[in-house]
VMD Tcl script that draws the C-alpha trace (Angstrom):
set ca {
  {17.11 35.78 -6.08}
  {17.84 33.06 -3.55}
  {15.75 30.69 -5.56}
  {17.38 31.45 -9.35}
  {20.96 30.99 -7.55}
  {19.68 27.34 -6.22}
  {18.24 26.66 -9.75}
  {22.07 27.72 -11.19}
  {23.80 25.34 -8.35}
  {21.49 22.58 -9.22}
  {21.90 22.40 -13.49}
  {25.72 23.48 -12.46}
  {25.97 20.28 -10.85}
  {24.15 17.78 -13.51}
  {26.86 19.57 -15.95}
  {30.32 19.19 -13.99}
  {29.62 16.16 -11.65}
  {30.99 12.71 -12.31}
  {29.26 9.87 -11.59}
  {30.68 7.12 -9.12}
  {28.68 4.33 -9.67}
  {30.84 2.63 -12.21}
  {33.65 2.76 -9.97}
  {35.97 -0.24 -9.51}
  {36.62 -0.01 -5.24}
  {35.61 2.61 -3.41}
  {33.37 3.05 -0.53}
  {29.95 2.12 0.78}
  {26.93 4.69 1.46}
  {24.44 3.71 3.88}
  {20.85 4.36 3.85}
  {19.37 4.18 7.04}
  {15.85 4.08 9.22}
  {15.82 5.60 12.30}
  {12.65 4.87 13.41}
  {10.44 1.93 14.18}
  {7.03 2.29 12.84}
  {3.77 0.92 14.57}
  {1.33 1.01 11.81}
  {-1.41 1.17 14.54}
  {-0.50 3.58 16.01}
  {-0.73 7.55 14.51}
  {1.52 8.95 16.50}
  {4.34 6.50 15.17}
  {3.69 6.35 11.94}
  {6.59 9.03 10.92}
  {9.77 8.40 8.25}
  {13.14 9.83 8.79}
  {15.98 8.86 6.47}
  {20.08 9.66 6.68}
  {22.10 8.79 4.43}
  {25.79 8.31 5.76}
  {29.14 8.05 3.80}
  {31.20 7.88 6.78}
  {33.88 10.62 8.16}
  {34.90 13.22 5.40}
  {38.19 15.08 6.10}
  {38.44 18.65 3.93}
  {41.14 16.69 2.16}
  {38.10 14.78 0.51}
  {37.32 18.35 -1.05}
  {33.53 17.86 -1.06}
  {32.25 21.21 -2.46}
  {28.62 19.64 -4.05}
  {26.79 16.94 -4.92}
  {23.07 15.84 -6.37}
  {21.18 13.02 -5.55}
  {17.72 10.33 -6.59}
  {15.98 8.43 -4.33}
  {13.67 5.96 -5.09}
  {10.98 4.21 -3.14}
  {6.99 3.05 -3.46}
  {5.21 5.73 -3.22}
  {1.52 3.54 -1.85}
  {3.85 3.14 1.41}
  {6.33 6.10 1.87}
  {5.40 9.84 1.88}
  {8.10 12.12 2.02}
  {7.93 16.22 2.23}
  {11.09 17.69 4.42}
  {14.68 17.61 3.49}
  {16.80 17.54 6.63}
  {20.06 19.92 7.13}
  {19.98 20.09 10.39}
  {23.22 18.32 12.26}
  {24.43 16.78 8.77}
  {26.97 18.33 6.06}
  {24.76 19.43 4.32}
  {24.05 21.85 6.97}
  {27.85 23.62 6.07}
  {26.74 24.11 2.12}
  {25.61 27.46 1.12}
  {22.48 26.40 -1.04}
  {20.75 23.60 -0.94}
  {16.78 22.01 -1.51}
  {15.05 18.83 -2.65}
  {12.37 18.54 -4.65}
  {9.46 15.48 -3.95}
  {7.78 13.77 -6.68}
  {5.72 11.39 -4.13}
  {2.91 10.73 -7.21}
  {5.82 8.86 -9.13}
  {7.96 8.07 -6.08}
  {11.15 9.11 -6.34}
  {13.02 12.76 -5.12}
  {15.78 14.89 -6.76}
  {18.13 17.43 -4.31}
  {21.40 19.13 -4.26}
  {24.09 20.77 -2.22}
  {27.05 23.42 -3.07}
  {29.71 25.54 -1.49}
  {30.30 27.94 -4.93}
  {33.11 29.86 -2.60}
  {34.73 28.43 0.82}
  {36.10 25.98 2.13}
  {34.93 21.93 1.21}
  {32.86 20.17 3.77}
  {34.06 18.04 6.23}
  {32.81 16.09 9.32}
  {31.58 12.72 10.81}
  {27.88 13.44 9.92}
  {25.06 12.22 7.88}
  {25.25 13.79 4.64}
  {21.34 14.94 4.59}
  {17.88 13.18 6.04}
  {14.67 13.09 4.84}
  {11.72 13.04 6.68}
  {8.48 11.61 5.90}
  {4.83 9.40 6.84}
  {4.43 5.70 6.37}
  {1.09 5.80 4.77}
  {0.23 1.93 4.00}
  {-2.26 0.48 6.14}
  {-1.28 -2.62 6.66}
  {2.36 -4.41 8.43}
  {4.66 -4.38 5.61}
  {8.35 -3.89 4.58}
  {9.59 -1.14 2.05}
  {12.63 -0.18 0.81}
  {14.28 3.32 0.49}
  {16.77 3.27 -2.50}
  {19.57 5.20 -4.08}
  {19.46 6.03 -7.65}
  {21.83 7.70 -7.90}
  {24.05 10.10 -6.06}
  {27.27 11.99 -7.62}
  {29.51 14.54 -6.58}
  {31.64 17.07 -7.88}
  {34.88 16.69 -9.56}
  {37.20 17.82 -6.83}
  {35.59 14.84 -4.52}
  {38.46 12.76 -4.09}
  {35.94 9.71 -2.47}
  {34.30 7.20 -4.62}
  {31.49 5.24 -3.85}
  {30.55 2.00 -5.76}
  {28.06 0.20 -3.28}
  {24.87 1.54 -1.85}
  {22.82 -0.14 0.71}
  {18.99 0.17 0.51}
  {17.31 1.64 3.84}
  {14.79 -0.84 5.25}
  {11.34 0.24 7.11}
  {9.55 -2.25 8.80}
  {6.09 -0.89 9.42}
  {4.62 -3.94 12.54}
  {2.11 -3.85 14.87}
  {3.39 -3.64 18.28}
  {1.93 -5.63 20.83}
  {-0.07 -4.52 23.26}
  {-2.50 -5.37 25.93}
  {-5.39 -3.76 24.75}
  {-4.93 -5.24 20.90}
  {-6.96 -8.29 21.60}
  {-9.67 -11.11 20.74}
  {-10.64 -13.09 23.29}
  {-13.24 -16.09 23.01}
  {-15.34 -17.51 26.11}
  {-17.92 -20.00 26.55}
  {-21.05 -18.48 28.24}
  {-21.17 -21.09 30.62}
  {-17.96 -23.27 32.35}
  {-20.28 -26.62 31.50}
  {-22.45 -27.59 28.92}
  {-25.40 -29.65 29.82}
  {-28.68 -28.94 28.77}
  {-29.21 -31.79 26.46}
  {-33.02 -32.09 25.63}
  {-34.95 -35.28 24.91}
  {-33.34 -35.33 21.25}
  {-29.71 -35.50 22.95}
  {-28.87 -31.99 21.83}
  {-27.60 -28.92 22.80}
  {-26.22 -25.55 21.96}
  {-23.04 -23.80 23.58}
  {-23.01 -19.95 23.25}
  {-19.27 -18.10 23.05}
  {-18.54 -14.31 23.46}
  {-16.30 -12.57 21.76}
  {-14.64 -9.90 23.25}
  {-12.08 -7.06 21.73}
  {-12.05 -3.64 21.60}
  {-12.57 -0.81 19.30}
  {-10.81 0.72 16.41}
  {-8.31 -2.39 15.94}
  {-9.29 -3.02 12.27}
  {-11.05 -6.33 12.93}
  {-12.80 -7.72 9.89}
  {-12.50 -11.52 9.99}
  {-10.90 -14.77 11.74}
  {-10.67 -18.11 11.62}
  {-11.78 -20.09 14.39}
  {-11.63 -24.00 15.23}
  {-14.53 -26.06 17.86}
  {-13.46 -29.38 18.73}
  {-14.58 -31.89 21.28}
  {-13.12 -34.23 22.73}
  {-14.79 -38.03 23.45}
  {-15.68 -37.87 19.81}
  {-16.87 -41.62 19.97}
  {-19.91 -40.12 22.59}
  {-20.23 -36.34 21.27}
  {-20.28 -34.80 17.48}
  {-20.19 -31.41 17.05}
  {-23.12 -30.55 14.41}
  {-23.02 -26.90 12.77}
  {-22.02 -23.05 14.54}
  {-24.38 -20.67 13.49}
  {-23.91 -16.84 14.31}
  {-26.40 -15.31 16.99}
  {-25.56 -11.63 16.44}
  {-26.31 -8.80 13.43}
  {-22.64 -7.83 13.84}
  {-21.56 -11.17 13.34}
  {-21.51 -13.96 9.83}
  {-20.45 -16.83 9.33}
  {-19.48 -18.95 6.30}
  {-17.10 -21.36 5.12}
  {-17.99 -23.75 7.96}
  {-16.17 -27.22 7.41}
  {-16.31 -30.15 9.92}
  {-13.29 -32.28 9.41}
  {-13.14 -35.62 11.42}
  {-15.63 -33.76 14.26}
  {-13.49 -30.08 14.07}
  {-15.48 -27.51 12.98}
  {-13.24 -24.85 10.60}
  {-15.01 -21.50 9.91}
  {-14.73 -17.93 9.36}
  {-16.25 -15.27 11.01}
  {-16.88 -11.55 10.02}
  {-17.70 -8.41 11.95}
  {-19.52 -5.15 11.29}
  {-17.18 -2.25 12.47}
  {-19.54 -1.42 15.51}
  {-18.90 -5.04 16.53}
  {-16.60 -4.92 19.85}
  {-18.21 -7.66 22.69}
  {-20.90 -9.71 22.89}
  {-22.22 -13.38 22.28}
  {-21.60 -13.97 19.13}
  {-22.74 -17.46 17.85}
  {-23.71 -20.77 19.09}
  {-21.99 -24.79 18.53}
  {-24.58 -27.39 18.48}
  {-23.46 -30.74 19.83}
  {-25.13 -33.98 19.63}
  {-24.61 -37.16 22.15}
  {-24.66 -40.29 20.35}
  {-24.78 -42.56 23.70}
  {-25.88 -41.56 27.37}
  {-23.09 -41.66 29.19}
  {-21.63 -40.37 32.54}
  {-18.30 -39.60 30.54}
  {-17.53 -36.00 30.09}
  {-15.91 -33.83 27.37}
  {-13.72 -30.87 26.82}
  {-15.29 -28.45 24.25}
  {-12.41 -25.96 23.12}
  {-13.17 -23.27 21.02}
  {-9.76 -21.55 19.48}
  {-8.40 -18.50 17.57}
  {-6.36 -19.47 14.62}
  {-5.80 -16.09 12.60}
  {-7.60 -12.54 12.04}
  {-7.57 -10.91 9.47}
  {-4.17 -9.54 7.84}
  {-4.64 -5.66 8.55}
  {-6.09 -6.18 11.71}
  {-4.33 -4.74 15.36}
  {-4.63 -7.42 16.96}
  {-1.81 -9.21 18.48}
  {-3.29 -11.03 21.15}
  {-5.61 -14.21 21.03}
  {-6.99 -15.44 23.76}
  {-8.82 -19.44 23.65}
  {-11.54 -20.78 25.81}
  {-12.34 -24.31 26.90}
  {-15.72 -25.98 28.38}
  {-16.62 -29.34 29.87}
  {-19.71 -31.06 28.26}
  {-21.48 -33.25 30.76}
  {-24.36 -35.33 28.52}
  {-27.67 -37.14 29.89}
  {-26.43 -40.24 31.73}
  {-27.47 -43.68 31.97}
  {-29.95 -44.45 34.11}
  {-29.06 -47.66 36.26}
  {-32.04 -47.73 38.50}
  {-35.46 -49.22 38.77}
  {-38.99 -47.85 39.30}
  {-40.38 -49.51 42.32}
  {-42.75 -46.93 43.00}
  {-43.58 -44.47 39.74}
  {-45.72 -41.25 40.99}
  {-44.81 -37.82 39.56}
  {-41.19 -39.00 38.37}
  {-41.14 -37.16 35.71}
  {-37.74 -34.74 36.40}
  {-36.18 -37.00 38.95}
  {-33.02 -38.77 37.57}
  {-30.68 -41.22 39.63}
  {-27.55 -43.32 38.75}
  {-24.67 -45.09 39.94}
  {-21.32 -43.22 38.79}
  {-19.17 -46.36 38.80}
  {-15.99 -43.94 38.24}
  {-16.70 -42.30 41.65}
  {-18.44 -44.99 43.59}
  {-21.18 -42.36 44.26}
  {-25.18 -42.64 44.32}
  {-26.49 -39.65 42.28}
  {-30.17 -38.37 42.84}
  {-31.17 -35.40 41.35}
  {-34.34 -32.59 40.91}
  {-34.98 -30.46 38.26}
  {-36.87 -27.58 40.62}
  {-37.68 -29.15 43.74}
  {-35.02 -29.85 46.98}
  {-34.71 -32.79 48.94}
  {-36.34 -33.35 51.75}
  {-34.49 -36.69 53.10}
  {-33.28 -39.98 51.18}
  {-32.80 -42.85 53.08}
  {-30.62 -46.08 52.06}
  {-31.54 -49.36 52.68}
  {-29.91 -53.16 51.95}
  {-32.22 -56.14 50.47}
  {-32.40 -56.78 53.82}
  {-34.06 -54.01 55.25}
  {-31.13 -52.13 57.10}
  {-31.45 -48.40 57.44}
  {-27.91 -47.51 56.19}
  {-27.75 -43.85 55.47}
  {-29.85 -41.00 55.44}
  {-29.17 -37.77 53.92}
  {-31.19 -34.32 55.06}
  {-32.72 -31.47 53.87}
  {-30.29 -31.46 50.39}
  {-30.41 -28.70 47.49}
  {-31.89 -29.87 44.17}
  {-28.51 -32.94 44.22}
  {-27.19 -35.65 46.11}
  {-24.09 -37.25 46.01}
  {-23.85 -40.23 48.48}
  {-20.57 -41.92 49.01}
  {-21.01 -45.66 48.50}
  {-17.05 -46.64 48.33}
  {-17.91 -48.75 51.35}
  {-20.88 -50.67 49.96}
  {-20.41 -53.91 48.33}
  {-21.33 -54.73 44.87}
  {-25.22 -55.36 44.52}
  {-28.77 -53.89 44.66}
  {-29.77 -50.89 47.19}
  {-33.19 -49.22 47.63}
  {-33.81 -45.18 47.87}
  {-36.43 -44.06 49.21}
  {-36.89 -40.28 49.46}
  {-39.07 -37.15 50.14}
  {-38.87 -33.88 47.89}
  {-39.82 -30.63 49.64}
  {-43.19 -31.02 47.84}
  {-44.17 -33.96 50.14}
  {-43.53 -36.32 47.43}
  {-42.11 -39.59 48.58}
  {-40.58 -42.17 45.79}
  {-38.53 -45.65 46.20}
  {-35.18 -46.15 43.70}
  {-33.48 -49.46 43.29}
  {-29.99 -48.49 42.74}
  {-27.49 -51.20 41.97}
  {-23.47 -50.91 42.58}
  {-21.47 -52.67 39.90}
}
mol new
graphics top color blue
foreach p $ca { graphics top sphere $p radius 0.5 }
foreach p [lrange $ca 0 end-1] q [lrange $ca 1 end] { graphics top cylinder $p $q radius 0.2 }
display resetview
């Protein structure tokens, strides 16, 4: 019965009410979000809708009224019409029906006996899912929305109800990018060498792709060469050097959350002992992703350097490199495997000037002091070994 009496009030009001849309003045109705919407997020992903036409007094006589509203249907879901705490909550029958395939809804309010509706109240809400996947911004619109006869309000200008669907940021929404090591140095014969990065993020934050940048600096003594990826949840393509920057894009399998993920090779076009930064950096993800947060990674590249002394004495020197780091004003005499037993400094003259015991696999030996000209090494690996350097400060 309840039903055929709503079904009456509704085709009552398509038959008596007078539109106001083609008013001259009147008043403004408001459409409006009350919600923000974290598209991430499940639990926030919820619509609700007033729409307010400002304080009604019973002079107004508002005894009915019927109402459209539009909106895109591939974002917006709506299924509850909201009495509660509006007017419509003082009208004796009332409903809304949804037509979400086609994206619009039709609903109604009357008082057939009483008194009119008054109050400072929304005049109905509608409640709803945001159902895009992505960040994006909708609109909520009004058709159409007339009233009965009696009404003595008119409204000519409707504002649209705006719902921002963002990704809020948080600490766990994330891509991070790190170079295995803090120095890259393991330049073979050839002059080359590889530099490994991790990625790191975590899971369920939509990641599909992003665009990353390699540079290094020193580009007159290093060239960056290709990135290739090291890992089955990890391709790349689209990989562009411009003027020594490498440009590409990476994708990722949905299991894909941290590990090393692909390797720069670098090439040194001149031994040096000039070093580099090597920055690898994060320019954009992909557009549905959750991530909000990108975090960069730098590494120093320190290359095979020049090797400014002379062989006096050659046996088993293979691994055994020594220079003079004019920068520093240091002697530099290094092992590949073996430590140091003692190295001993001498002028052309013979003097004993420094020695230097029991050392690791490196030596650094302070020769701000020393003037300008030739020096002889002679040292002693743990092995027994002994060799003779000539070492000249310039």
């Amino acid at each position: 019965m309840i039903k055929s009496i709503r079904h009456i009030a509704f085709f009552w009001l398509l038959l008596i009410c007078g539109s106001q849309l083609m008013a001259s003045d009147g008043d403004t109705a408001f459409l409006r979000n009350t919600r923000k919407i974290d598209v991430c997020d499940d639990a926030k992903k919820s619509v609700i809708i007033t729409l307010d036409i400002g304080e009604i007094s019973k002079a107004d006589s508002l005894y009915g009224y019927n109402f459209r509203i539009d909106y895109d249907n591939e974002k917006i879901d709506f299924h509850t019409f909201l009495d509660l705490n509006t007017l419509t909550q003082n009208f004796q029958y009332k409903g809304a029906n949804f037509f979400n395939s086609e994206g619009y809804l039709e609903g109604y309010a009357v008082n057939l006996t009483g008194t009119p509706v008054s109050g400072n109240k929304p005049l109905f809400g509608l409640f709803g899912d945001y159902i895009g996947d992505c960040h994006d911004t909708t609109y909520i619109t009004v058709n159409y929305l007339d009233f009965t006869d009696e009404f003595v309000r008119k409204y000519e200008v409707f504002i649209d109800a705006e719902v921002i669907a963002s990704v809020e940021d948080k600490e766990d929404r994330f891509l991070k990018a790190a170079f295995e090591v803090d120095t890259v140095s393991s330049f073979n014969d050839e002059l080359k060498a590889e530099a490994l990065i991790m990625l790191e993020t975590n899971p369920g934050l939509r990641l599909e792709s992003a665009m990353f940048e390699m540079s290094v600096t020193n580009s007159e003594l290093y060239q960056l060469e290709t990135v290739s990826s090291i890992s089955e949840d990890v391709f790349i393509n689209d990989v562009v050097n411009e003027d020594n920057v490498l440009k590409f894009r990476a994708f990722f399998n949905e299991s894909f959350e941290t590990q090393l993920a692909f390797k720069a090779e670098l090439k040194q076009l001149d031994k040096t002992f000039e070093t580099a930064d090597l920055v690898c950096n994060i320019i954009s993800v992909n557009e549905c992703s959750c991530i909000t947060r990108l975090f960069n990674d730098n590494a120093v590249v320190k290359g095979v350097e020049e090797d400014t002394s002379t062989s006096v004495v050659d046996f088993f020197e293979k691994g055994i490199n020594s220079y003079y780091d004019k920068n520093n004003e240091v002697f530099i005499y290094e092992t590949e495997s073996i430590g140091i037993d003692f190295i001993e400094i001498y002028n052309l003259n013979g003097n004993l000037l420094d020695v230097n015991n029991k050392l690791l696999n490196r030596a650094v030996i302070d020769v701000s002091n020393y003037s300008i000209g030739t020096y002889i090494l002679r040292s002693q690996l743990m092995n027994r070994k002994q060799y003779i350097k000539v070492l000249i400060k310039y």
